[in-house]
BAKOLLUM-445042 format. One record per residue: residue in one letter; z, x, y of N, C-alpha, C, O in turn. Coordinates in steps of 0.1 Angstrom, whole numbers, padded with zeros to 4 digits, always signed. Layout:
! BAKOLLUM-445042
aZXYZXYZXYZXY
...
! end
This chain:
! BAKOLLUM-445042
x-0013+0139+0195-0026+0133+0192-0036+0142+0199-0036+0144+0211
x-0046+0147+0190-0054+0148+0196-0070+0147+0192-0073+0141+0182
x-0077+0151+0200-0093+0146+0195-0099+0159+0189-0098+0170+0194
x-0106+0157+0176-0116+0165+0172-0131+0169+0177-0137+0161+0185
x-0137+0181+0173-0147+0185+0180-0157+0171+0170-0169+0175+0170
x-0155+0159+0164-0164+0155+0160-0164+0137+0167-0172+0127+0165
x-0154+0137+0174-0154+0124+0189-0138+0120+0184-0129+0118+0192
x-0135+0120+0170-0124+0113+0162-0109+0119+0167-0105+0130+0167
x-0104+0108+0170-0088+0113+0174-0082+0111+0162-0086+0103+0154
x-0068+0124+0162-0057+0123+0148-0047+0130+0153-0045+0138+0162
x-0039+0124+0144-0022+0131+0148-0017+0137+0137-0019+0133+0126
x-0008+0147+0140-0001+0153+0132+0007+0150+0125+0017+0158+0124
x+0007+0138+0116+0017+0131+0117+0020+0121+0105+0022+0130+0096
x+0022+0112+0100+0028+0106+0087+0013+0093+0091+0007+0092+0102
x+0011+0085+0080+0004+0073+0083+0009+0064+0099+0003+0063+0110
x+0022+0058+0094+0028+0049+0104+0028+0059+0118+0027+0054+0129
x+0030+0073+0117+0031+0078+0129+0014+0070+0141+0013+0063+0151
x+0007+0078+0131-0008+0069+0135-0009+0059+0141-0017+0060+0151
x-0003+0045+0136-0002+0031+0141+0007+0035+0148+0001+0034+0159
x+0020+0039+0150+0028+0038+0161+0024+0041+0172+0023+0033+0181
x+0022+0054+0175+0012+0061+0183-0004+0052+0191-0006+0049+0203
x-0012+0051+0182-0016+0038+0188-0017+0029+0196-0020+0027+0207
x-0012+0021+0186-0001+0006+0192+0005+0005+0204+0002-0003+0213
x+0017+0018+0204+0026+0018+0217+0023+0026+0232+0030+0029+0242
x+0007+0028+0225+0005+0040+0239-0008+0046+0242-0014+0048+0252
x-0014+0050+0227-0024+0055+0231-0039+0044+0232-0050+0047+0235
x-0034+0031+0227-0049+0022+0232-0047+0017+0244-0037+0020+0250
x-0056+0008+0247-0052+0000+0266-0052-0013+0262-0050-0021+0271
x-0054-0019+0244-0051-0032+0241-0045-0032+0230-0043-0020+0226
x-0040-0039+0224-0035-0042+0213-0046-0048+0202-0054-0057+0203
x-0041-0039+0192-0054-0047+0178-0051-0058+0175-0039-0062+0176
x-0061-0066+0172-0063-0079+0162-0056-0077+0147-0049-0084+0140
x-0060-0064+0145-0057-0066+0127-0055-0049+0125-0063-0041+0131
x-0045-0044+0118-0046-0029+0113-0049-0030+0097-0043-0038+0089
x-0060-0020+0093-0061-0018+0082-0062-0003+0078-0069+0005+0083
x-0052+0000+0067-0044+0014+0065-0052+0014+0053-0054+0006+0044
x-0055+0026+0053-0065+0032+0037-0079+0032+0043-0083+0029+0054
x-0086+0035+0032-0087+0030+0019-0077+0042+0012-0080+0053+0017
x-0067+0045+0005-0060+0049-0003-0068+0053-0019-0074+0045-0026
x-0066+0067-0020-0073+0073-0031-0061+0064-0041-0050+0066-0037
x-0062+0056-0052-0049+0055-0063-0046+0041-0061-0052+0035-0052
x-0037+0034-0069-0030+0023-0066-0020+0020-0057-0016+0031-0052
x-0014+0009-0053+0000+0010-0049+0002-0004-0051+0000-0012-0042
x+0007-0007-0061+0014-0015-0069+0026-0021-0076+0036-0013-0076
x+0027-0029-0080+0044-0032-0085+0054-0024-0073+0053-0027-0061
x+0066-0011-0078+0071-0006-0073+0066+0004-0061+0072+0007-0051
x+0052+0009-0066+0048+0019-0060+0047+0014-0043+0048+0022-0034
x+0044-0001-0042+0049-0004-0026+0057+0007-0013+0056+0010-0002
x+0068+0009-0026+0078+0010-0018+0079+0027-0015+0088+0030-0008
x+0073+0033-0019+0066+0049-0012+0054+0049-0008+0049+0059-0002
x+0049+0042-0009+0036+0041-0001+0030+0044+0017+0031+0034+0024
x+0025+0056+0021+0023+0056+0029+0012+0051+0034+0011+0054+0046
x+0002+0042+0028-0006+0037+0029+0000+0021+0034-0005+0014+0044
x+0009+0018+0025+0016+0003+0029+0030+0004+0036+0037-0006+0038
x+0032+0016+0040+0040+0020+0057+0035+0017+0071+0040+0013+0081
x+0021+0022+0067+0015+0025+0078+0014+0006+0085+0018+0000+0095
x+0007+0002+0072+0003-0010+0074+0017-0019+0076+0016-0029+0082
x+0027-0016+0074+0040-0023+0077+0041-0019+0091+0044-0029+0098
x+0039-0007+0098+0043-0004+0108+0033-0014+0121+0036-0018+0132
x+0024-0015+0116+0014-0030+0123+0024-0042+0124+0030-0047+0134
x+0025-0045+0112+0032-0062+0108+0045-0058+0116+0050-0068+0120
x+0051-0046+0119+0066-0044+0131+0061-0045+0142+0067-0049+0151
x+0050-0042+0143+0045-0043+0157+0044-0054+0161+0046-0056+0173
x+0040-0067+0152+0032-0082+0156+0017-0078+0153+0008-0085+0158
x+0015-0070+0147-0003-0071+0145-0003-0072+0125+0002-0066+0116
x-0015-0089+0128-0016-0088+0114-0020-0077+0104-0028-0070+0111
x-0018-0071+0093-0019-0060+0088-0022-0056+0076-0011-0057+0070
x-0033-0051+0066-0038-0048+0054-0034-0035+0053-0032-0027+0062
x-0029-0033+0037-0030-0018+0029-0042-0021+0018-0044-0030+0011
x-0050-0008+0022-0064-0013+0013-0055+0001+0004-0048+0010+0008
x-0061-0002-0010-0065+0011-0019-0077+0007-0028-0084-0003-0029
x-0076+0017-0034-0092+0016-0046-0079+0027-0056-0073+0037-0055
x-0082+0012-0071-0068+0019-0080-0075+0033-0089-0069+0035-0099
x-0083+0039-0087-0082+0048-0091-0085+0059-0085-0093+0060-0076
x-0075+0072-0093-0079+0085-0085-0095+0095-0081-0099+0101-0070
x-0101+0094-0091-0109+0094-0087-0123+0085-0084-0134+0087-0088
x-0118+0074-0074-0122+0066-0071-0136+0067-0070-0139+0076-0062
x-0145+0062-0075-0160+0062-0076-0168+0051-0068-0180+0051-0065
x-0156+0041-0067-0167+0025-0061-0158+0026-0047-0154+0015-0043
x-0153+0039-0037-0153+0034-0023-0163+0020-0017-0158+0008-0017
x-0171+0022-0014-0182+0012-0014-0173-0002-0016-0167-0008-0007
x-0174-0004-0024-0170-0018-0031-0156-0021-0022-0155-0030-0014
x-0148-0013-0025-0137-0012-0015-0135-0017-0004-0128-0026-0001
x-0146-0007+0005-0150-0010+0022-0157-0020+0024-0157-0025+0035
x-0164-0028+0012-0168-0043+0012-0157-0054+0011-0160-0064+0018
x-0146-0054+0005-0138-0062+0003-0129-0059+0015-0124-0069+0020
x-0126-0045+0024-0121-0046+0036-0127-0053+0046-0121-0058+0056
x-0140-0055+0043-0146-0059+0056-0149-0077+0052-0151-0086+0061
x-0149-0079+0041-0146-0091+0041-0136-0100+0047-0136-0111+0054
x-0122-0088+0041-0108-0098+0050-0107-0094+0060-0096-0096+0065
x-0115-0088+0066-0112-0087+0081-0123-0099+0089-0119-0105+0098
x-0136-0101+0084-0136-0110+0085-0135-0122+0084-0140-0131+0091
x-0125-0124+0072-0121-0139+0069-0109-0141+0079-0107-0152+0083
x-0104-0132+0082-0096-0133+0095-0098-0134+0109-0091-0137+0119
x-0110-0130+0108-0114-0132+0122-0122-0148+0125-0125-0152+0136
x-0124-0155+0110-0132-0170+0110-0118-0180+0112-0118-0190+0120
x-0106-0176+0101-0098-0183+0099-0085-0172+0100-0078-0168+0091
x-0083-0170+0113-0068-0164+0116-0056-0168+0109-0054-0180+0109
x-0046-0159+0100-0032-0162+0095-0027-0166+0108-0029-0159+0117
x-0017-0179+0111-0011-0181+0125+0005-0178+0121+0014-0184+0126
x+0006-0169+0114+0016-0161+0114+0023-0149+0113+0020-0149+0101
x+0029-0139+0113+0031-0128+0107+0024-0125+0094+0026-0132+0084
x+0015-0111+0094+0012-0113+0077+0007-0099+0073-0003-0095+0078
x+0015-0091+0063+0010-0077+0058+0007-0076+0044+0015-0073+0036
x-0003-0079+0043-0010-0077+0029-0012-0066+0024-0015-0056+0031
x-0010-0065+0006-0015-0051-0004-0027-0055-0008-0028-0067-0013
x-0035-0047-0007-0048-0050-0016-0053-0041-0022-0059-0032-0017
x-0051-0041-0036-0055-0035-0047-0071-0035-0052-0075-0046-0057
x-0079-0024-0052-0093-0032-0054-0095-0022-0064-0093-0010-0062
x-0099-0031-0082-0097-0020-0089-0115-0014-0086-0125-0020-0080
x-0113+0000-0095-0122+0009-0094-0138+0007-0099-0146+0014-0104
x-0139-0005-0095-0155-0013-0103-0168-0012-0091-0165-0011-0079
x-0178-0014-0096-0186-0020-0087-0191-0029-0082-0201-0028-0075
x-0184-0039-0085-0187-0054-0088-0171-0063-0092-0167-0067-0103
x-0166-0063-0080-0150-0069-0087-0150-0083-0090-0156-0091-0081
x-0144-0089-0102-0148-0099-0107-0143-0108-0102-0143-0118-0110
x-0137-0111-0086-0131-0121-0078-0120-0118-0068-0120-0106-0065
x-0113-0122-0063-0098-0118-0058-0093-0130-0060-0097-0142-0059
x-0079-0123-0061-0068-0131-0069-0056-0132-0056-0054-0122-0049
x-0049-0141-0053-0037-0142-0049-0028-0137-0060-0028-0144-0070
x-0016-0122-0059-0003-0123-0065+0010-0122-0061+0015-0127-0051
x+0014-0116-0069+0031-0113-0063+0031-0098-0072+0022-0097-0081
x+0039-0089-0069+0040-0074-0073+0048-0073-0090+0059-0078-0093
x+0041-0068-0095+0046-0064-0107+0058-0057-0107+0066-0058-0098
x+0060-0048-0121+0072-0039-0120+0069-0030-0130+0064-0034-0141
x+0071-0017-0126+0068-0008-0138+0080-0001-0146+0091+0001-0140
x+0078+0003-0161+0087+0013-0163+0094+0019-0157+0094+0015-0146
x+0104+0031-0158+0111+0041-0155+0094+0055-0155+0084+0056-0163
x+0096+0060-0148+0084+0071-0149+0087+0077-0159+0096+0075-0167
x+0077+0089-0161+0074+0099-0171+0083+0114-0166+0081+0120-0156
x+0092+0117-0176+0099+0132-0172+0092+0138-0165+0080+0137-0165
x+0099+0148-0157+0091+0160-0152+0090+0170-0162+0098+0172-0171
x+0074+0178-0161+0071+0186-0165+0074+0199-0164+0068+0205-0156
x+0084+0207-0173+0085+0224-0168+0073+0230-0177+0070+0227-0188
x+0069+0240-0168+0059+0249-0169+0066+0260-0160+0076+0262-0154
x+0052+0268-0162+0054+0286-0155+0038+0287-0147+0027+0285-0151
x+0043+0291-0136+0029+0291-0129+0019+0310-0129+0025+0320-0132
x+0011+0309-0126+0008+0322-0129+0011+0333-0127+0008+0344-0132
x+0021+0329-0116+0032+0345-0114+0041+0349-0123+0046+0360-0125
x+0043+0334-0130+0056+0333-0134+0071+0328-0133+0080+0330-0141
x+0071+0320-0118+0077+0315-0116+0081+0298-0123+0071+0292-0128
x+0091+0294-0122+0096+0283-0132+0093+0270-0122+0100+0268-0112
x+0080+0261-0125+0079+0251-0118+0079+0238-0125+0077+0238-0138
x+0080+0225-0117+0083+0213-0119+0072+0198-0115+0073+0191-0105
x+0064+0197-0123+0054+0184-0118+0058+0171-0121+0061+0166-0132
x+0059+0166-0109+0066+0146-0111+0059+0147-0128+0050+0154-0133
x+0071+0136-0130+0059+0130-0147+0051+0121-0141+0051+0120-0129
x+0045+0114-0147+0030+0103-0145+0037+0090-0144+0043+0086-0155
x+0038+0082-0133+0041+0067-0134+0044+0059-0148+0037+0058-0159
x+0053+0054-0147+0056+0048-0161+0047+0037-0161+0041+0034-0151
x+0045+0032-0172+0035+0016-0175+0045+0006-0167+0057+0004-0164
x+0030-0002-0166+0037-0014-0160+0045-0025-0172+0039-0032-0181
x+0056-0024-0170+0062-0034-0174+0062-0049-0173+0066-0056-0182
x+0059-0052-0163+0063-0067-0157+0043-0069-0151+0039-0068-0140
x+0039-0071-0160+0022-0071-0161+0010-0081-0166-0001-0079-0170
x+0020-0095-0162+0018-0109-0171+0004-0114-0156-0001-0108-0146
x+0003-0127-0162-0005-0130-0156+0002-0135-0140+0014-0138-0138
x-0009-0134-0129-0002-0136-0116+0003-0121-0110+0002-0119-0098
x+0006-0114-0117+0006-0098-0108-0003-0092-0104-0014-0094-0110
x-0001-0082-0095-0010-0073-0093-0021-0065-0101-0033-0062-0100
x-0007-0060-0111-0013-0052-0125-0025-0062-0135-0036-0060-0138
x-0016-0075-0137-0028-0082-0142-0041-0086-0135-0051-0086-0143
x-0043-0088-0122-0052-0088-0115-0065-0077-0117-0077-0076-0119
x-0054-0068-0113-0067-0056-0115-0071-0050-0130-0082-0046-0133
x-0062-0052-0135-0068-0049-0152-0077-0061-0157-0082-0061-0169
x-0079-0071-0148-0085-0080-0153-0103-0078-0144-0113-0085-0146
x-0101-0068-0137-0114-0067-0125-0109-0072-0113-0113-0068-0103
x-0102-0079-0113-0101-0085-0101-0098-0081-0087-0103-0070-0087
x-0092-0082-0075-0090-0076-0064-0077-0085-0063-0075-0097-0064
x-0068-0073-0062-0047-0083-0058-0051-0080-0048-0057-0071-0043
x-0044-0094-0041-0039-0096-0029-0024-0100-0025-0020-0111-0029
x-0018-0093-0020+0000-0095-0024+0003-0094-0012-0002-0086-0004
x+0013-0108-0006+0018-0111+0011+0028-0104+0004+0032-0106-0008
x+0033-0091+0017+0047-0083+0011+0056-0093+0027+0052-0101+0036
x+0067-0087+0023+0076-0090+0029+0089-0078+0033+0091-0070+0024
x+0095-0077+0044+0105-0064+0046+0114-0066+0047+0119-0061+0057
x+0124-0075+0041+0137-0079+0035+0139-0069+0022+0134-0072+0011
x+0145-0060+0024+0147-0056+0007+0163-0063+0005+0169-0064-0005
x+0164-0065+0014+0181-0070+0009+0186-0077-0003+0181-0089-0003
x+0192-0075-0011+0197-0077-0023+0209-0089-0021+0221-0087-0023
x+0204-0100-0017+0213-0119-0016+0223-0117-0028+0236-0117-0028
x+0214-0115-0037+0223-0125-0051+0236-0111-0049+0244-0113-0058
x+0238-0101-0043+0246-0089-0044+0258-0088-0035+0268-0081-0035
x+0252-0099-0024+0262-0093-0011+0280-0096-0015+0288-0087-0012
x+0282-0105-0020+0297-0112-0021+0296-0098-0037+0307-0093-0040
x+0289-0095-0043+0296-0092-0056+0301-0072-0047+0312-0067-0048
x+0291-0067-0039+0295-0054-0033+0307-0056-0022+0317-0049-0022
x+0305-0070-0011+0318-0073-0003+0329-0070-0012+0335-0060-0008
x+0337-0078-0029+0345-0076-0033+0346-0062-0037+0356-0055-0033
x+0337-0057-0043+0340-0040-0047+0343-0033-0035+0354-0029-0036
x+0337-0030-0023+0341-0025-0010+0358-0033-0007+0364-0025+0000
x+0365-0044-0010+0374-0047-0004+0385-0038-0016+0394-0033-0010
x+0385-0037-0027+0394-0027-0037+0395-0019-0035+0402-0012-0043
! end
């Protein structure tokens, strides 16, 4: 960690390194609330789950500190603004009316200037992504670009995806169980053959 010639401290380091770092040492209190982003892009349906933006903010909710992932869903996001208004909203609706429990929220704010409400959802699901791309780069060497996020699939009303295609701002309580219940007895039997 260290400090820039502009007062601002940063680390070398991954999002969660940031909050960890923090958290366990470099403040003299512990936060009220971490909020991670604003995130250039979405992070939605599946995209949760690479998200260094909703790492970071996970690494809060491991800590015990309530915890936001802000993004603004598009790349090149134009309505920041709007964004940093809807952050500073739930930070104040948190500060009037405290969650009295563990709680790490995604918040999707689509790219408007004027979002047409916020919505409570639950996370979508997208497609399979788009192939990678081969190309040749200017030397000539043989290169490979991810393909583009597949469509959301699973995009009905109540998700994320529909939220923000609708204007709206998602608000999604995640949770860090990925464990697969309905699976455990069917892999126990495969592991016992």
């Amino acid at each position: 960690m260290r400090r820039a010639a502009n007062g601002y401290w940063f680390v070398n380091g991954t999002p969660t390194d940031c909050v960890h770092l923090a958290v366990t040492g470099f403040l003299d209190h512990t936060p009220d609330i971490v909020v991670s982003g604003i995130n250039h892009g979405s992070n939605m349906g599946d995209d949760t789950i690479y998200s260094g933006t909703v790492a970071a903010a996970t690494e809060g909710y491991l800590l015990g500190i309530p915890s936001i992932a802000m993004s603004l869903t598009s790349h090149d996001g134009k309505n920041f603004d709007a964004a940093g208004r809807i952050a500073a909203q739930l930070v104040e609706r948190f500060k009037r009316e405290p969650i009295r429990q563990p709680v790490l929220l995604n918040v999707n704010v689509p790219d408007v200037a004027e979002p047409a409400g916020i919505e409570v959802t639950r996370l979508g699901k997208r497609h399979k992504a788009e192939p990678v791309v081969k190309t040749t780069n200017p030397r000539g060497a043989t290169i490979w670009w991810i393909g583009a996020a597949g469509d959301a699939a699973d995009a009905g009303p109540g998700t994320d995806f529909h939220a923000v295609a609708s204007g709206r701002v998602s608000v999604t309580p995640l949770q860090i169980d990925l464990t697969q219940h309905a699976q455990l007895d069917l892999v126990r039997g495969w592991m016992a053959k």
